[in-house]
Backbone atoms as SQL, in Angstrom:
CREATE TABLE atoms (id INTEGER PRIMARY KEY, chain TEXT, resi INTEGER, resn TEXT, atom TEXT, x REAL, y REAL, z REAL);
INSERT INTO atoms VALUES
  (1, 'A', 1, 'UNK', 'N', 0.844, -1.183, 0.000),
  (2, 'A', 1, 'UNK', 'CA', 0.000, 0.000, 0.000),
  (3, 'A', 1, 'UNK', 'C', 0.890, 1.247, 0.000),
  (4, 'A', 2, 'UNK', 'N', 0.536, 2.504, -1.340),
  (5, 'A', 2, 'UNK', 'CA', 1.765, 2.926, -1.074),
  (6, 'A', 2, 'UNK', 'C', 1.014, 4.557, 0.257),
  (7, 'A', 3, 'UNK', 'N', 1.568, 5.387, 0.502),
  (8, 'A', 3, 'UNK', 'CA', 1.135, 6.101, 1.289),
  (9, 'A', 3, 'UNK', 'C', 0.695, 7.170, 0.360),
  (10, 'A', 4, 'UNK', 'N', -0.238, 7.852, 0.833),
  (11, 'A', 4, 'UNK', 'CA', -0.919, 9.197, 0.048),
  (12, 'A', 4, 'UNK', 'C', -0.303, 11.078, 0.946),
  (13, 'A', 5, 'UNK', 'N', 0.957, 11.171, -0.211),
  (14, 'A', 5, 'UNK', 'CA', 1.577, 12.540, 0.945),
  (15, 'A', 5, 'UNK', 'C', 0.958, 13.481, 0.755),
  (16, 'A', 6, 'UNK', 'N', -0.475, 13.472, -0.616),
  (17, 'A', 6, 'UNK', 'CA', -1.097, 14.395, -0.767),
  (18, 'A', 6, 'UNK', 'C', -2.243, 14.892, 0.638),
  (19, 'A', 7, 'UNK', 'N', -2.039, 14.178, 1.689),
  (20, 'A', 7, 'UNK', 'CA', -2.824, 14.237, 2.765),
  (21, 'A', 7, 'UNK', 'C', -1.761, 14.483, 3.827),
  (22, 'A', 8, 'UNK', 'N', -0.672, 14.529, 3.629),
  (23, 'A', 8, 'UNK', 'CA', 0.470, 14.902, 4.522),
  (24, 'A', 8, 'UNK', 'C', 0.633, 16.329, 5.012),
  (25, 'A', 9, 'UNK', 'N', 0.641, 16.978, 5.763),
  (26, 'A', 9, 'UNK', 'CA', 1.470, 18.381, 6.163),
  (27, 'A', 9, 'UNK', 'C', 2.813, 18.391, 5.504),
  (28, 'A', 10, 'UNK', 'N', 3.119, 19.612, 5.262),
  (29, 'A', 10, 'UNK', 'CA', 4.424, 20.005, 4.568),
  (30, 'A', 10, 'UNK', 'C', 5.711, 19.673, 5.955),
  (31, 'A', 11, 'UNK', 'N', 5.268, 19.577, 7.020),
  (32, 'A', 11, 'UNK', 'CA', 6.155, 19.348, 7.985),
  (33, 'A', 11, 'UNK', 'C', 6.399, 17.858, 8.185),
  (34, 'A', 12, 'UNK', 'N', 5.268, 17.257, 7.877),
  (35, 'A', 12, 'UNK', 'CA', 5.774, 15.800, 7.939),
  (36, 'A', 12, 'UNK', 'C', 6.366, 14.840, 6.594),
  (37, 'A', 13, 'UNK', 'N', 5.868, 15.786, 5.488),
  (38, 'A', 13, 'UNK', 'CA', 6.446, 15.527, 3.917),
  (39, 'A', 13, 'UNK', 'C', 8.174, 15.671, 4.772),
  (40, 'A', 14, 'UNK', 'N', 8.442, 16.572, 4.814),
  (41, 'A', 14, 'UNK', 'CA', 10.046, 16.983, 5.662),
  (42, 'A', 14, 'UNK', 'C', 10.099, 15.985, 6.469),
  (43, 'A', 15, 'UNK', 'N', 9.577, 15.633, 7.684),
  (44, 'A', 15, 'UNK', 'CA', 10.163, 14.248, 8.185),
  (45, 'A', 15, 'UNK', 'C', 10.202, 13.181, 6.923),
  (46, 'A', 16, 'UNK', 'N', 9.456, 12.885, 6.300),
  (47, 'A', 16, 'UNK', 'CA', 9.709, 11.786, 5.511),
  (48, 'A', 16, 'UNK', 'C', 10.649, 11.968, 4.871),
  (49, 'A', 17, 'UNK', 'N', 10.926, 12.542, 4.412),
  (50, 'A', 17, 'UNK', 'CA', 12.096, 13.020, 3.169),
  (51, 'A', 17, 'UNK', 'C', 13.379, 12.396, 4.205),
  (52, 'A', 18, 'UNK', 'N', 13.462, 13.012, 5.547),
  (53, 'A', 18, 'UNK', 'CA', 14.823, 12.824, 6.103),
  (54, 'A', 18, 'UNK', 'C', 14.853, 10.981, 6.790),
  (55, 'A', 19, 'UNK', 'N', 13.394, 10.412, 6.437),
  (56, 'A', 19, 'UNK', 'CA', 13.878, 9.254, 7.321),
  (57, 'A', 19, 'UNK', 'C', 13.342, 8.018, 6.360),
  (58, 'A', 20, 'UNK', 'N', 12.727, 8.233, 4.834),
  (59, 'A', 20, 'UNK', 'CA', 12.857, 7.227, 4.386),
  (60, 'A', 20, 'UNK', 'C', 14.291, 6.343, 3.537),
  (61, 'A', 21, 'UNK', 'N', 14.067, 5.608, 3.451),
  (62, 'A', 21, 'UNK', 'CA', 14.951, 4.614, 2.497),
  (63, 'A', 21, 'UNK', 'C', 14.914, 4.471, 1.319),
  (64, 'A', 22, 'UNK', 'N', 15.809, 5.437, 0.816),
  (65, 'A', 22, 'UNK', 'CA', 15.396, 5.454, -0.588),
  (66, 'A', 22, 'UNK', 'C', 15.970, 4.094, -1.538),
  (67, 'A', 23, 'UNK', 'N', 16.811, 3.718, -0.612),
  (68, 'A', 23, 'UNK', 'CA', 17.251, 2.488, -1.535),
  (69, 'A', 23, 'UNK', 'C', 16.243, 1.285, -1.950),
  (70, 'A', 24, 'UNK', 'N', 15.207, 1.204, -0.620),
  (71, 'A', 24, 'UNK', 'CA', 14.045, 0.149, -0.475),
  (72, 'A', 24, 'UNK', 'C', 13.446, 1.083, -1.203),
  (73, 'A', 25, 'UNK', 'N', 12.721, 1.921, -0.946),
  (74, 'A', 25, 'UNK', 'CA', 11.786, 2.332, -1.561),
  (75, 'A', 25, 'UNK', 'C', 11.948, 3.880, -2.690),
  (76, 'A', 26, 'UNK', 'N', 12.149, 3.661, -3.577),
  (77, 'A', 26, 'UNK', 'CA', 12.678, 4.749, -4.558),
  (78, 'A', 26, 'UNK', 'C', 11.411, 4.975, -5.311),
  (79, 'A', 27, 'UNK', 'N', 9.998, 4.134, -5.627),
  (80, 'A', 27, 'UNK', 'CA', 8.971, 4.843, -6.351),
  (81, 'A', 27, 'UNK', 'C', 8.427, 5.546, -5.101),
  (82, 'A', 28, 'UNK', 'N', 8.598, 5.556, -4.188),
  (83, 'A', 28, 'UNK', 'CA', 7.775, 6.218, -3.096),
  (84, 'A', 28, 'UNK', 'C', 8.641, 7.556, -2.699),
  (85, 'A', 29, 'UNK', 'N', 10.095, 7.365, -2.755),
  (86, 'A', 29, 'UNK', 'CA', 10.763, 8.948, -2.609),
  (87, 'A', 29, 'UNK', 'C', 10.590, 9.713, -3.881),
  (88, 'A', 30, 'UNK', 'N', 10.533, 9.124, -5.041),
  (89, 'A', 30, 'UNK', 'CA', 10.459, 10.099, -6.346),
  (90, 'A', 30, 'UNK', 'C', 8.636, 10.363, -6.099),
  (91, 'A', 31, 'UNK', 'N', 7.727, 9.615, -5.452),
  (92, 'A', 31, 'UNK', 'CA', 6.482, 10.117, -5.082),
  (93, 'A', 31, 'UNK', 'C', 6.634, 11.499, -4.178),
  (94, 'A', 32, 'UNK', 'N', 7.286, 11.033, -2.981),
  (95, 'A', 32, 'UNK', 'CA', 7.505, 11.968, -2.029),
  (96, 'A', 32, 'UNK', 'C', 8.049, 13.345, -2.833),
  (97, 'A', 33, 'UNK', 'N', 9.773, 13.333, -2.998),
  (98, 'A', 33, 'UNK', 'CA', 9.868, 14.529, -4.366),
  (99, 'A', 33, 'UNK', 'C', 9.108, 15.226, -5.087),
  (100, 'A', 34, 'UNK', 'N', 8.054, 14.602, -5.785),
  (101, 'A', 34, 'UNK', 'CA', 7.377, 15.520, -6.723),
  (102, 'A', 34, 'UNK', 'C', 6.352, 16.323, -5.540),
  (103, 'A', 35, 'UNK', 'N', 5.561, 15.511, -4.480),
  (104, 'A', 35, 'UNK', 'CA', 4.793, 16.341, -3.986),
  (105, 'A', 35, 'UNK', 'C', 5.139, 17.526, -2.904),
  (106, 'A', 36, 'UNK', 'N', 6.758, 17.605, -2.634),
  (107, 'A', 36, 'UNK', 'CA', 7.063, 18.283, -1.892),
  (108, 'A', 36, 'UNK', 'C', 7.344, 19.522, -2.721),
  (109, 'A', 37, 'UNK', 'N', 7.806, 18.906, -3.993),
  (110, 'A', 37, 'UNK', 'CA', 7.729, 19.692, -5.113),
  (111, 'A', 37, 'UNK', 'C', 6.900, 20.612, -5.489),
  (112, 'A', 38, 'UNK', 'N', 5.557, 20.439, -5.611),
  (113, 'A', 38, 'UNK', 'CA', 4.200, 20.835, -5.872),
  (114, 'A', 38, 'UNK', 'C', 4.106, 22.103, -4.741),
  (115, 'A', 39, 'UNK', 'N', 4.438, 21.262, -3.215),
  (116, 'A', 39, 'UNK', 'CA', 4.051, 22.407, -2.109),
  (117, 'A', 39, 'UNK', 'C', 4.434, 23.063, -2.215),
  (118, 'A', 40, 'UNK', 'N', 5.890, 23.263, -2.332),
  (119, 'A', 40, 'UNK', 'CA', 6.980, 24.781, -2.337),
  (120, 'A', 40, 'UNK', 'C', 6.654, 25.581, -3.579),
  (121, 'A', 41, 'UNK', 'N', 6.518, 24.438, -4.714),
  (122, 'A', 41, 'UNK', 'CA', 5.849, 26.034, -6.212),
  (123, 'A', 41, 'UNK', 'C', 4.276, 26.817, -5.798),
  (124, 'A', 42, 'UNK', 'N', 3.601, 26.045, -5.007),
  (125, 'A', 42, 'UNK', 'CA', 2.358, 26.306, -4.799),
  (126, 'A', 42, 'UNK', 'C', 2.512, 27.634, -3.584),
  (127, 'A', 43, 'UNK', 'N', 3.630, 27.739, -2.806),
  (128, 'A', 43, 'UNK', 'CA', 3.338, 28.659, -1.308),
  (129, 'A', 43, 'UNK', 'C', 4.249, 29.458, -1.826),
  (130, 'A', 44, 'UNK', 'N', 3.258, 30.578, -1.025),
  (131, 'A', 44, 'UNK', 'CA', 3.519, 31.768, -1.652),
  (132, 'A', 44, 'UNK', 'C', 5.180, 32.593, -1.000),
  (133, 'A', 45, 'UNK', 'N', 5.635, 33.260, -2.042),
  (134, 'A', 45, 'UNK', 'CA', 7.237, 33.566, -1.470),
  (135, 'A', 45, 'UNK', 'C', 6.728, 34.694, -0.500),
  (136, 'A', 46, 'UNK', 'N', 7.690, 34.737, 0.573),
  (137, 'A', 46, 'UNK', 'CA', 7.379, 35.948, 1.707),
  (138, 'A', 46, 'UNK', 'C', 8.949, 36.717, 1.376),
  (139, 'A', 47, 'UNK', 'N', 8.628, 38.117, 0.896),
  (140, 'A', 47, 'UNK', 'CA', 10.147, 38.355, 0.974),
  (141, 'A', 47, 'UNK', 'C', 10.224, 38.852, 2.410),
  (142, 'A', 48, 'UNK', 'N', 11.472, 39.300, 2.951),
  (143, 'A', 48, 'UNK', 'CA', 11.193, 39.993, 4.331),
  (144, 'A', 48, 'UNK', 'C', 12.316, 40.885, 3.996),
  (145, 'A', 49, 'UNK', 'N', 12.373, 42.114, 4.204),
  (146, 'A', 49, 'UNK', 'CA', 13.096, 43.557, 4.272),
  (147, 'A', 49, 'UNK', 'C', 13.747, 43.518, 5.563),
  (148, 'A', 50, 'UNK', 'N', 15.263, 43.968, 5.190),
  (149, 'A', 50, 'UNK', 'CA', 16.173, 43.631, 5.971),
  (150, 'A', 50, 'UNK', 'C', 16.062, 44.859, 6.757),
  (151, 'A', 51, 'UNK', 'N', 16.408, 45.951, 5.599),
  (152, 'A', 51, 'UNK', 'CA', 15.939, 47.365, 6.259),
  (153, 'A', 51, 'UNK', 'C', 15.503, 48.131, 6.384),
  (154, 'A', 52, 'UNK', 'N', 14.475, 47.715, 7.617),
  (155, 'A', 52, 'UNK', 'CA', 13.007, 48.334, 7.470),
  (156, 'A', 52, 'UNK', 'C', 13.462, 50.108, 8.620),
  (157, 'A', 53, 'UNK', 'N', 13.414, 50.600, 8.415),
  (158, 'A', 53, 'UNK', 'CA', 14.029, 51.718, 9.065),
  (159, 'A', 53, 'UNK', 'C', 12.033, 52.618, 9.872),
  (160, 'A', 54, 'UNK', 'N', 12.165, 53.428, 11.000),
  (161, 'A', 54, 'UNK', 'CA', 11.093, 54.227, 11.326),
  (162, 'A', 54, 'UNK', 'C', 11.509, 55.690, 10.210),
  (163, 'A', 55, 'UNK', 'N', 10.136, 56.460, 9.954),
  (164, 'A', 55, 'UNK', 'CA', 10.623, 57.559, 9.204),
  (165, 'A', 55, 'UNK', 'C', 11.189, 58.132, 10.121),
  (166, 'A', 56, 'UNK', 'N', 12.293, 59.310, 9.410),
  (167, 'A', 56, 'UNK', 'CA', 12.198, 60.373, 10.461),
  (168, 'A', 56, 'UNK', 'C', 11.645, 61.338, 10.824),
  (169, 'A', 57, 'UNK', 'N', 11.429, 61.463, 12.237),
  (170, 'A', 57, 'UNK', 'CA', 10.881, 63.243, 12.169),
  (171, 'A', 57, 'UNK', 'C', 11.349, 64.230, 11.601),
  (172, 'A', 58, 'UNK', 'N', 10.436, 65.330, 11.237),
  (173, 'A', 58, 'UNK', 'CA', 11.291, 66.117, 10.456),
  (174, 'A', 58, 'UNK', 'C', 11.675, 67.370, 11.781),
  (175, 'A', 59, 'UNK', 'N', 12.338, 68.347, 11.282),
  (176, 'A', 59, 'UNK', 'CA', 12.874, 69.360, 12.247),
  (177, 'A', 59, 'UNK', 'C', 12.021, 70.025, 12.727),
  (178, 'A', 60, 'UNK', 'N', 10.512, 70.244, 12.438),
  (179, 'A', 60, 'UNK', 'CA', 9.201, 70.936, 12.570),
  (180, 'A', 60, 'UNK', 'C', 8.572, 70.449, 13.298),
  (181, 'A', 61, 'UNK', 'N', 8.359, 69.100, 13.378),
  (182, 'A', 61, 'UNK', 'CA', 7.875, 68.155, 14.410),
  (183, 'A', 61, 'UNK', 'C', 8.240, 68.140, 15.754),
  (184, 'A', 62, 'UNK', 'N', 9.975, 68.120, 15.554),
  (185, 'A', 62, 'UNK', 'CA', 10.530, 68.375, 16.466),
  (186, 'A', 62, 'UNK', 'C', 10.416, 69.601, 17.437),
  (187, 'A', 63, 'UNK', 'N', 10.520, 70.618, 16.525),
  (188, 'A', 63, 'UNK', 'CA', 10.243, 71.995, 17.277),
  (189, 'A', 63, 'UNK', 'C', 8.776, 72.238, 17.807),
  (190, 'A', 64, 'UNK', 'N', 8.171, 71.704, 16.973),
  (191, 'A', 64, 'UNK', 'CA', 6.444, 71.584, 17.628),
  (192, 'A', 64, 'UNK', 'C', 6.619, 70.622, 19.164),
  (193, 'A', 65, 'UNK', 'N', 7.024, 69.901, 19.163),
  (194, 'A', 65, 'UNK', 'CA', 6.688, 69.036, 20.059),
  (195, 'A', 65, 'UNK', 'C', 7.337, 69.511, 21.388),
  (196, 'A', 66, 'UNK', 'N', 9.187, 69.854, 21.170),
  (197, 'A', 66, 'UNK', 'CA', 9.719, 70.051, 22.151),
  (198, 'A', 66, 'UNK', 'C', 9.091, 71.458, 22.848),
  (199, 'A', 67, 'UNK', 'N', 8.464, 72.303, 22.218),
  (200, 'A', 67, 'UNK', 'CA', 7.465, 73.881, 22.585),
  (201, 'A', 67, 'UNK', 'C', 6.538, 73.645, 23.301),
  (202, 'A', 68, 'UNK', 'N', 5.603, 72.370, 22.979),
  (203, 'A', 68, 'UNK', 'CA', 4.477, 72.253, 23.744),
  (204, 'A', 68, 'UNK', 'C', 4.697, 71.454, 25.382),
  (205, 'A', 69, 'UNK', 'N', 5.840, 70.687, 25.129),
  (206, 'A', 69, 'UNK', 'CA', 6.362, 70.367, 26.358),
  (207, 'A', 69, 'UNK', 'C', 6.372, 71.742, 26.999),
  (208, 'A', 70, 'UNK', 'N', 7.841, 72.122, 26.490),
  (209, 'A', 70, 'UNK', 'CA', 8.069, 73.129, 27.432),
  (210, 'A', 70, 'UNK', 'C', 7.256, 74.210, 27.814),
  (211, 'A', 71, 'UNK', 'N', 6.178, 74.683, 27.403),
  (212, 'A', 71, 'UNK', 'CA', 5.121, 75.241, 27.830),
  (213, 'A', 71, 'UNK', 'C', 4.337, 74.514, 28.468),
  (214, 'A', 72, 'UNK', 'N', 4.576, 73.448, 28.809),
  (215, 'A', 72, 'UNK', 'CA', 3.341, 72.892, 29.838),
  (216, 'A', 72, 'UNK', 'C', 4.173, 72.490, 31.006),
  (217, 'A', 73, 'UNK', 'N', 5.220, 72.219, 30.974),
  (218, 'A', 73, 'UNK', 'CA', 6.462, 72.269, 31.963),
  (219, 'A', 73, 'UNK', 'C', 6.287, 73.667, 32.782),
  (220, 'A', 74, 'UNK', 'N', 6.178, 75.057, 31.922),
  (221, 'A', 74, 'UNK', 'CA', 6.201, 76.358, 32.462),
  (222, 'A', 74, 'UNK', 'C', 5.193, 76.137, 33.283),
  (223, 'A', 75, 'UNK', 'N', 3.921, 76.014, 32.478),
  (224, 'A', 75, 'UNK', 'CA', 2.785, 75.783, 33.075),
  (225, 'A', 75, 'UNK', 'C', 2.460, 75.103, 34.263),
  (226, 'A', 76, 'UNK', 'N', 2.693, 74.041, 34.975),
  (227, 'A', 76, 'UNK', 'CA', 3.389, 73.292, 35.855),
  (228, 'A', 76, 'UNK', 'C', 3.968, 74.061, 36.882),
  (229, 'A', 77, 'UNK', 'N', 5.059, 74.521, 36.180),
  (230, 'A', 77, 'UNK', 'CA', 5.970, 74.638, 37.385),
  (231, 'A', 77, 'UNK', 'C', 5.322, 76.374, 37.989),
  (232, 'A', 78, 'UNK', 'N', 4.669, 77.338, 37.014),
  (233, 'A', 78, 'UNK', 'CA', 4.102, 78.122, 37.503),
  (234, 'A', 78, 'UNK', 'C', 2.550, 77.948, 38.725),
  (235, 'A', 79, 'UNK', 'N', 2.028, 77.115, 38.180),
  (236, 'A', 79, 'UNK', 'CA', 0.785, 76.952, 39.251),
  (237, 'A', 79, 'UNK', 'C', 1.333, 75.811, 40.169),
  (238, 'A', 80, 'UNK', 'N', 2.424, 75.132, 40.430),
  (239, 'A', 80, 'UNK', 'CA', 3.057, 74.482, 41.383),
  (240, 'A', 80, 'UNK', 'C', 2.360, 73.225, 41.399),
  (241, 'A', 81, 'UNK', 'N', 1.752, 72.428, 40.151),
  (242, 'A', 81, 'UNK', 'CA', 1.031, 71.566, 40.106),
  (243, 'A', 81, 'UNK', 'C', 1.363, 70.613, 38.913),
  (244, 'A', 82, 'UNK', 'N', 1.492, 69.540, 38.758),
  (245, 'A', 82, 'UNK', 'CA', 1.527, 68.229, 37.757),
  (246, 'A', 82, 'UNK', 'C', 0.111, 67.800, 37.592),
  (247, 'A', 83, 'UNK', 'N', -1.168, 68.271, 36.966),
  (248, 'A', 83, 'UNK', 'CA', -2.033, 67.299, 36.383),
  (249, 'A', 83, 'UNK', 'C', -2.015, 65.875, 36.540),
  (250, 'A', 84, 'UNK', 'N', -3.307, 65.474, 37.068),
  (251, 'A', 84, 'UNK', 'CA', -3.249, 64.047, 36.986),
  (252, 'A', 84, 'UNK', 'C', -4.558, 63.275, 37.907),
  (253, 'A', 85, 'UNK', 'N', -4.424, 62.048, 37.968),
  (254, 'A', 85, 'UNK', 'CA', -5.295, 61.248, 38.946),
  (255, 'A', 85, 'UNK', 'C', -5.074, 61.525, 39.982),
  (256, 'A', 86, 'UNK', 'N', -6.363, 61.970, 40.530),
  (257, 'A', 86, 'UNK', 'CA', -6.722, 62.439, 42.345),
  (258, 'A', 86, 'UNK', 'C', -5.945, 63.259, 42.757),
  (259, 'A', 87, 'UNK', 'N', -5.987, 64.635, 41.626),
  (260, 'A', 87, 'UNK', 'CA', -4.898, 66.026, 41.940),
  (261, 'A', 87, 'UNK', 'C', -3.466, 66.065, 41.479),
  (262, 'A', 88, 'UNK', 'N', -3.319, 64.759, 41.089),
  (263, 'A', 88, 'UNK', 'CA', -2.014, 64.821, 40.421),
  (264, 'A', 88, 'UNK', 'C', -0.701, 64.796, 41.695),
  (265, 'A', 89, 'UNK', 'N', 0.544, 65.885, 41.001),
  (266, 'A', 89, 'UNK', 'CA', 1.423, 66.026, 41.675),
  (267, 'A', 89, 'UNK', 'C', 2.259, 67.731, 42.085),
  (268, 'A', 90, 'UNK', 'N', 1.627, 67.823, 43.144),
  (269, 'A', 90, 'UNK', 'CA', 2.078, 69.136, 43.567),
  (270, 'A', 90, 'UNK', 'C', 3.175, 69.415, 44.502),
  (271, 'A', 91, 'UNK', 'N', 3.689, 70.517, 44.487),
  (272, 'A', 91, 'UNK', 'CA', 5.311, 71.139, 45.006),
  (273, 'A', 91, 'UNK', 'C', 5.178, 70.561, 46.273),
  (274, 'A', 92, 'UNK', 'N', 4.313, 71.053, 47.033),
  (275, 'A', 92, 'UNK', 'CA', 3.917, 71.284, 48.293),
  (276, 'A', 92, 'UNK', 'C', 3.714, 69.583, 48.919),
  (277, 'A', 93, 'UNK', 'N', 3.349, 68.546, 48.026),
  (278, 'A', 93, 'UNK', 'CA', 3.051, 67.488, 48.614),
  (279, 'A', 93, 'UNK', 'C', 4.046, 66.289, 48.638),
  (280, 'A', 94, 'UNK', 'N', 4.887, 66.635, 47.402),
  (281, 'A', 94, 'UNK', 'CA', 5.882, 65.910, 47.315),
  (282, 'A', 94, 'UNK', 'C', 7.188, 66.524, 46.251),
  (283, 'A', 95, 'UNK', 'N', 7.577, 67.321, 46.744),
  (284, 'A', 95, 'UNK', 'CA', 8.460, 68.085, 46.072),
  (285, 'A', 95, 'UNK', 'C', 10.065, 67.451, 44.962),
  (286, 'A', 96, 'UNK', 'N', 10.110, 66.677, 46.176),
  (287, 'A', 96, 'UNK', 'CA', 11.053, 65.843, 44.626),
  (288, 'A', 96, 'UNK', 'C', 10.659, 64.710, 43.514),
  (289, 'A', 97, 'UNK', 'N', 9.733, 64.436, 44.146),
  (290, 'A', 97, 'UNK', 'CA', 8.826, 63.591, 42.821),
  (291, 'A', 97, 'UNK', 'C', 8.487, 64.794, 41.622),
  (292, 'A', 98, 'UNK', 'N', 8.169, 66.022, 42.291),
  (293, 'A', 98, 'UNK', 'CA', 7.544, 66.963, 40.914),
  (294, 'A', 98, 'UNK', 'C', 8.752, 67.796, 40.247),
  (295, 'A', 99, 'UNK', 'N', 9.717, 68.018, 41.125),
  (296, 'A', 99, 'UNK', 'CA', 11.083, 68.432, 40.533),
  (297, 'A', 99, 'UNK', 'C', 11.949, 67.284, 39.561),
  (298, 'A', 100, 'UNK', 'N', 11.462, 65.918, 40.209),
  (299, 'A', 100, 'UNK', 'CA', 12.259, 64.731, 39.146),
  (300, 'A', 100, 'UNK', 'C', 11.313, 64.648, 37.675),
  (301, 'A', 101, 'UNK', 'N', 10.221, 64.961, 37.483),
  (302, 'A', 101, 'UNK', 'CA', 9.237, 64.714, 36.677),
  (303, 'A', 101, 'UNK', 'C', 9.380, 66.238, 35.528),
  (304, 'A', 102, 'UNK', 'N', 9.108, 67.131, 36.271),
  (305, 'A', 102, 'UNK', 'CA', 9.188, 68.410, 36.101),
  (306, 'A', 102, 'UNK', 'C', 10.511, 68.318, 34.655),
  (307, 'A', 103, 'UNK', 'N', 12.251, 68.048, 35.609),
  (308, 'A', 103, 'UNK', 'CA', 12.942, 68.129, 34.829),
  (309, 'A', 103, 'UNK', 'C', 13.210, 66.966, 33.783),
  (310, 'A', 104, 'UNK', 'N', 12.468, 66.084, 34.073),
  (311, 'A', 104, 'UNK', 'CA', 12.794, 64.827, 32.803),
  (312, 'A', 104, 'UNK', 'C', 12.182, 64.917, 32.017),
  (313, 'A', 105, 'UNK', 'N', 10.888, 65.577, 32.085),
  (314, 'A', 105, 'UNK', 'CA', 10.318, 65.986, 30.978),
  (315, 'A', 105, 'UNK', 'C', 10.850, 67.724, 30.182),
  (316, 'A', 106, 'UNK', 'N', 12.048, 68.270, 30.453),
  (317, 'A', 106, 'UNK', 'CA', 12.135, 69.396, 30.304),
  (318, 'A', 106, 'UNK', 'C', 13.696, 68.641, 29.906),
  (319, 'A', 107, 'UNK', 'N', 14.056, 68.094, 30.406),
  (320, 'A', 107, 'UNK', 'CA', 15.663, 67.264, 29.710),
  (321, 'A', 107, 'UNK', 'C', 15.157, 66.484, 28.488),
  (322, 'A', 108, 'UNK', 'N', 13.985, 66.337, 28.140),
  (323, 'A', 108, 'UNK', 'CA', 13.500, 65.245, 26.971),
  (324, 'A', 108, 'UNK', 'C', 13.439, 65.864, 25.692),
  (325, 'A', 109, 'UNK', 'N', 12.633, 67.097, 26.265),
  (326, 'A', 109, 'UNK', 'CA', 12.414, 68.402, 25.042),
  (327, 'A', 109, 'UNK', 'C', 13.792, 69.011, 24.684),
  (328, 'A', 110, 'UNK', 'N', 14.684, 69.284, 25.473),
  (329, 'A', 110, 'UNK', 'CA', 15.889, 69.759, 25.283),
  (330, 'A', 110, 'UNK', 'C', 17.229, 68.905, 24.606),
  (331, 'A', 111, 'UNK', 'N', 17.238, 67.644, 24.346),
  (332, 'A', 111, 'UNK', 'CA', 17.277, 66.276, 24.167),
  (333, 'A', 111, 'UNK', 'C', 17.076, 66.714, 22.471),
  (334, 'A', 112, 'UNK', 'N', 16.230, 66.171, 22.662),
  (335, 'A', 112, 'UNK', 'CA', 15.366, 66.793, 21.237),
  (336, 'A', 112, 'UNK', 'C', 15.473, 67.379, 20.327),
  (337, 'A', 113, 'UNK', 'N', 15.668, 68.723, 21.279),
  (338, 'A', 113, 'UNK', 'CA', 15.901, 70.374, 20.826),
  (339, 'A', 113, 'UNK', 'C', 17.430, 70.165, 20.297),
  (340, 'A', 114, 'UNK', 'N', 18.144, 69.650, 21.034),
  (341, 'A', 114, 'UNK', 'CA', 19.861, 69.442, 20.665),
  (342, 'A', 114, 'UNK', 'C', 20.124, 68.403, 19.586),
  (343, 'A', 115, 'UNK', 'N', 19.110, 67.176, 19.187),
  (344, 'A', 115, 'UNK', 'CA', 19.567, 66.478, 17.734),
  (345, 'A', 115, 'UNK', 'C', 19.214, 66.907, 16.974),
  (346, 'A', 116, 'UNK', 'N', 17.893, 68.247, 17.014),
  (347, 'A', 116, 'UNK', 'CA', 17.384, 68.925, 15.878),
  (348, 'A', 116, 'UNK', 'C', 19.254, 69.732, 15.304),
  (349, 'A', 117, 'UNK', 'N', 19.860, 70.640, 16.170),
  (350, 'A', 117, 'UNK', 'CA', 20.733, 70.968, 16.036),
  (351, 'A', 117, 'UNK', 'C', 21.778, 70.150, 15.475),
  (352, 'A', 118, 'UNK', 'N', 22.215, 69.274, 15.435),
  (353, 'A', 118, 'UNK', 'CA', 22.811, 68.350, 15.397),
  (354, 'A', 118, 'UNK', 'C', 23.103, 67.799, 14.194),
  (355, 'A', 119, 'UNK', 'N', 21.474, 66.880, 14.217),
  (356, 'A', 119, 'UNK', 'CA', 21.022, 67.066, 12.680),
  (357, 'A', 119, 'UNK', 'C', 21.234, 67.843, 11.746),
  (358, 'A', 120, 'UNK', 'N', 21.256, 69.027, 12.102),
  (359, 'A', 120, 'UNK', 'CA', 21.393, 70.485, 11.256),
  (360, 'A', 120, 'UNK', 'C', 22.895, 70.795, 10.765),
  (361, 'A', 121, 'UNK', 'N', 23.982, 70.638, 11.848),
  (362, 'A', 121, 'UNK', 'CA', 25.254, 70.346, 11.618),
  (363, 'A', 121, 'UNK', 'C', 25.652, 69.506, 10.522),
  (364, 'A', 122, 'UNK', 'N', 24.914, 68.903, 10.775),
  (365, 'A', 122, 'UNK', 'CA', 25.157, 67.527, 9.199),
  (366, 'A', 122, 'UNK', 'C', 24.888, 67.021, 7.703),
  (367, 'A', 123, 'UNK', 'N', 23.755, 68.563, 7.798),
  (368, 'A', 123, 'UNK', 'CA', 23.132, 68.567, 6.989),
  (369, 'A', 123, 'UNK', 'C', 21.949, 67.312, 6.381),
  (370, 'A', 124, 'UNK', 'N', 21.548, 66.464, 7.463),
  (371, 'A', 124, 'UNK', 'CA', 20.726, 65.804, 7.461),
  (372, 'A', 124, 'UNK', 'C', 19.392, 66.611, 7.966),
  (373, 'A', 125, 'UNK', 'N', 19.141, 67.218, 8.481),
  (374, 'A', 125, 'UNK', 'CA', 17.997, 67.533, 8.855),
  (375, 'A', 125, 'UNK', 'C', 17.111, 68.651, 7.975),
  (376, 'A', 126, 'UNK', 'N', 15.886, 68.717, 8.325),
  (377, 'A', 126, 'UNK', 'CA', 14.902, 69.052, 6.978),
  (378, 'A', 126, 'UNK', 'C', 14.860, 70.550, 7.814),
  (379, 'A', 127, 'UNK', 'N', 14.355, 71.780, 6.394),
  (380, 'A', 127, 'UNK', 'CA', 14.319, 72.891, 7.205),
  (381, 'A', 127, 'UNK', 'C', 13.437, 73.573, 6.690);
């Protein structure tokens, strides 16, 4: 009885391939062959991109973004308050939590603000 690989998974067509005997059985590996054959012309090619890169921001983005920080940083640090759940975070209640927050978000924009520059040095950046 010979076996039917047309009912096989492509994963077990692959075990067979690596564990029959082709010497005993050679109409059944040139069977096996053609239908493993068939699977691989039949599935579809996946290419995959090596380098898939994020766009970049452009220098406008940048300057938009690092502005609105820092105006809400001002903002902040003028009414002595961090926005947030159940009052947020204020000077008065915990002062180095809002000074650590305060400036990491004001080192992020500035961060920012300095690869826009940077960028600009290099003539990579958009203007």
């Amino acid at each position: 009885m010979k076996p039917d690989y047309q009912s096989y998974t492509l994963e077990e067509l692959y075990d067979v391939e690596v564990n029959i005997d082709k010497d005993a059985y050679p109409e059944r590996h040139k069977d096996l062959l053609h239908e493993l054959k068939l699977r691989e012309e039949a599935k579809p090619k996946v290419e995959i991109k090596e380098d898939i890169k994020k766009p970049k921001r452009t220098n406008k983005e940048k300057i938009i973004t690092s502005s609105f920080i820092l105006i809400a940083a001002a903002a902040c640090l003028y009414y002595g308050n961090i926005p947030g759940k159940h009052g947020g975070l204020s000077m008065e209640d915990d002062p180095y939590f809002f000074w650590g927050t305060l400036l990491f978000c004001v080192g992020m924009a500035v961060k920012q603000l300095l690869t826009l520059v940077y960028n600009s040095k290099q003539g990579d950046g958009d203007t």
